[in-house]
ChimeraX commands (.cxc) that place a marker at each C-alpha (Angstrom):
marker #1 position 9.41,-3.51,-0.03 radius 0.5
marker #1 position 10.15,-6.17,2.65 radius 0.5
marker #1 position 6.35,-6.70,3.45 radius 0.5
marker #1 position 2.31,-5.81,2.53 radius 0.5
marker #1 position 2.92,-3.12,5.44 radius 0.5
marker #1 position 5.94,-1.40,3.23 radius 0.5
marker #1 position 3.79,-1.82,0.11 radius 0.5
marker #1 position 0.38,-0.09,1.81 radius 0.5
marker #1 position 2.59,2.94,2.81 radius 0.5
marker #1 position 4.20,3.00,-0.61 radius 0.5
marker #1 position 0.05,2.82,-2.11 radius 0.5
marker #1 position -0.90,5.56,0.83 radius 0.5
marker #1 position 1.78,7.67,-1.01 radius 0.5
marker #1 position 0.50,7.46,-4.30 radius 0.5
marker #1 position 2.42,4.62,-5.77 radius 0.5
marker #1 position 0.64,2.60,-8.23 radius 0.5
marker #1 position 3.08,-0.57,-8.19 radius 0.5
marker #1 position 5.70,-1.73,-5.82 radius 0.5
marker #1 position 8.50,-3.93,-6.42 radius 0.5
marker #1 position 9.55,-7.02,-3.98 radius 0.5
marker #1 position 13.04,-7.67,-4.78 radius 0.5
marker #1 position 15.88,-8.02,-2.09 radius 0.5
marker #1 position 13.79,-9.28,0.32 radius 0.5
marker #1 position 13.60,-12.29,-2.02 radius 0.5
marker #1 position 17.19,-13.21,-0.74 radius 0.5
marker #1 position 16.15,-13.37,2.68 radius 0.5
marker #1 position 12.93,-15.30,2.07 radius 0.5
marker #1 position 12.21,-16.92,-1.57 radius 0.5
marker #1 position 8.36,-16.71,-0.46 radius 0.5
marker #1 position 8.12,-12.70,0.04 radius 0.5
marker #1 position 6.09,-12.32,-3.03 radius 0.5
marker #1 position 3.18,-14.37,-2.41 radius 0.5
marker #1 position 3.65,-13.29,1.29 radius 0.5
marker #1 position 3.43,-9.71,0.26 radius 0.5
marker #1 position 0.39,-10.21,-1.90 radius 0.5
marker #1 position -1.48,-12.16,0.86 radius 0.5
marker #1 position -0.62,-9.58,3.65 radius 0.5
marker #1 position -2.24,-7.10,1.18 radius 0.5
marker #1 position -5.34,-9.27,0.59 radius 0.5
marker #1 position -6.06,-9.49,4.11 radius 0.5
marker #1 position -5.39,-5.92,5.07 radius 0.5
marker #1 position -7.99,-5.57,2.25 radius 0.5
marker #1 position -10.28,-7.61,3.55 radius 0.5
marker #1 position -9.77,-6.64,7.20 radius 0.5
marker #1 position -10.59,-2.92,6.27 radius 0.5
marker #1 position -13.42,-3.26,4.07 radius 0.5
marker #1 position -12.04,-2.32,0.84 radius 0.5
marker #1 position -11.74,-3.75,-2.11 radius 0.5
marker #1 position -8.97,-2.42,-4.26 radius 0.5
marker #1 position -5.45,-0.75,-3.35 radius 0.5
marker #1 position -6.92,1.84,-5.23 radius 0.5
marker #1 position -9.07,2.40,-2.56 radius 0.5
marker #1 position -6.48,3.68,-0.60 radius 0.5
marker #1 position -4.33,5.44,-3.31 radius 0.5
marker #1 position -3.02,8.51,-2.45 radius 0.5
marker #1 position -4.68,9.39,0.84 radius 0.5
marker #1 position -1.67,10.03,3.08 radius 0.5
marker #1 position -1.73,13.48,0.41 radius 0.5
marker #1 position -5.38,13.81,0.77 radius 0.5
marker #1 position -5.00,13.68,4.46 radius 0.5
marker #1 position -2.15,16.24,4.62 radius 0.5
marker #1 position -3.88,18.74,2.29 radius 0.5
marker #1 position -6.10,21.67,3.77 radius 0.5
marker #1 position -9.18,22.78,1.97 radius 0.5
marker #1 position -8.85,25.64,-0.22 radius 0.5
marker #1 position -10.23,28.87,1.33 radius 0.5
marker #1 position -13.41,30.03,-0.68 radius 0.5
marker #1 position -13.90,33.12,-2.46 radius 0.5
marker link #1:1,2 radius 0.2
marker link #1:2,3 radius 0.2
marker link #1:3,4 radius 0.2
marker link #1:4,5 radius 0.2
marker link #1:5,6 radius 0.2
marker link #1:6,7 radius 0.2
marker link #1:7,8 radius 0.2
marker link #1:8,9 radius 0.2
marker link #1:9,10 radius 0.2
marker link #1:10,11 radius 0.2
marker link #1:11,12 radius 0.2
marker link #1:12,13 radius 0.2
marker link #1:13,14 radius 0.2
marker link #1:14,15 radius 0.2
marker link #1:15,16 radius 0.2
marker link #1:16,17 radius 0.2
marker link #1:17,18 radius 0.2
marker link #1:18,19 radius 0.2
marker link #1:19,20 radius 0.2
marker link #1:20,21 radius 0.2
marker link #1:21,22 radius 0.2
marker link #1:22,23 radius 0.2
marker link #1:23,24 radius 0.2
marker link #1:24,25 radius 0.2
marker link #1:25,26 radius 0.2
marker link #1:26,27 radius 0.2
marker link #1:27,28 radius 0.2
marker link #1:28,29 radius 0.2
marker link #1:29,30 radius 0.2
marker link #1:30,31 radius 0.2
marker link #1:31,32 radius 0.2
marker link #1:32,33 radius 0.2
marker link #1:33,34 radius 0.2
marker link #1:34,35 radius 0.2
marker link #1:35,36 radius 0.2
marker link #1:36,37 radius 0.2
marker link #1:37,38 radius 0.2
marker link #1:38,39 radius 0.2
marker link #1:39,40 radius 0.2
marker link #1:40,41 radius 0.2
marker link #1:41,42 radius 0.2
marker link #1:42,43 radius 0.2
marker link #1:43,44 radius 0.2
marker link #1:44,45 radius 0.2
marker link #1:45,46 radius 0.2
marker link #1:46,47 radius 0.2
marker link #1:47,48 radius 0.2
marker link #1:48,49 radius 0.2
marker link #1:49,50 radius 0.2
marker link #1:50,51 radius 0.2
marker link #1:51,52 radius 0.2
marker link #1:52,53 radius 0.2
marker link #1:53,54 radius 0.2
marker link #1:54,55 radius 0.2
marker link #1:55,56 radius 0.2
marker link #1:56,57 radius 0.2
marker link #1:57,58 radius 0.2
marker link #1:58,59 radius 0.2
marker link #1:59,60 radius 0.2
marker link #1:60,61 radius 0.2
marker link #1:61,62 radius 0.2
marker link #1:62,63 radius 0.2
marker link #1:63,64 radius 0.2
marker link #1:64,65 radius 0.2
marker link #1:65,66 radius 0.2
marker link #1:66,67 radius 0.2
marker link #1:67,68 radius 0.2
view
């Protein structure tokens, strides 16, 4: 995860944690800028939980079951 935009599609997929670590090399401040990119997307979108969003890329990529 380099950023909150790596971390939403990771929490689109289904994941229910992510893990900042390399990108800490680069930038000691990734964390905190991870967790405030999320907060805003958040915000931005109306929701108010990554669980919100949890697993829709699947739900979006599923058809409906035929009836009967």
């Amino acid at each position: 995860i380099r950023d909150h935009r790596d971390a939403i599609e990771f929490v689109l997929a289904g994941a229910t944690a992510v893990q900042v670590g390399t990108a800490t090399f680069s930038d000691p401040k990734a964390i905190p800028k991870v967790i405030d990119g999320l907060r805003s997307y958040l915000w931005e979108h109306g929701l108010s939980s990554l669980a919100d969003i949890r697993g829709k890329l699947h739900e979006a990529q599923v058809e409906a079951p035929a009836e009967g």
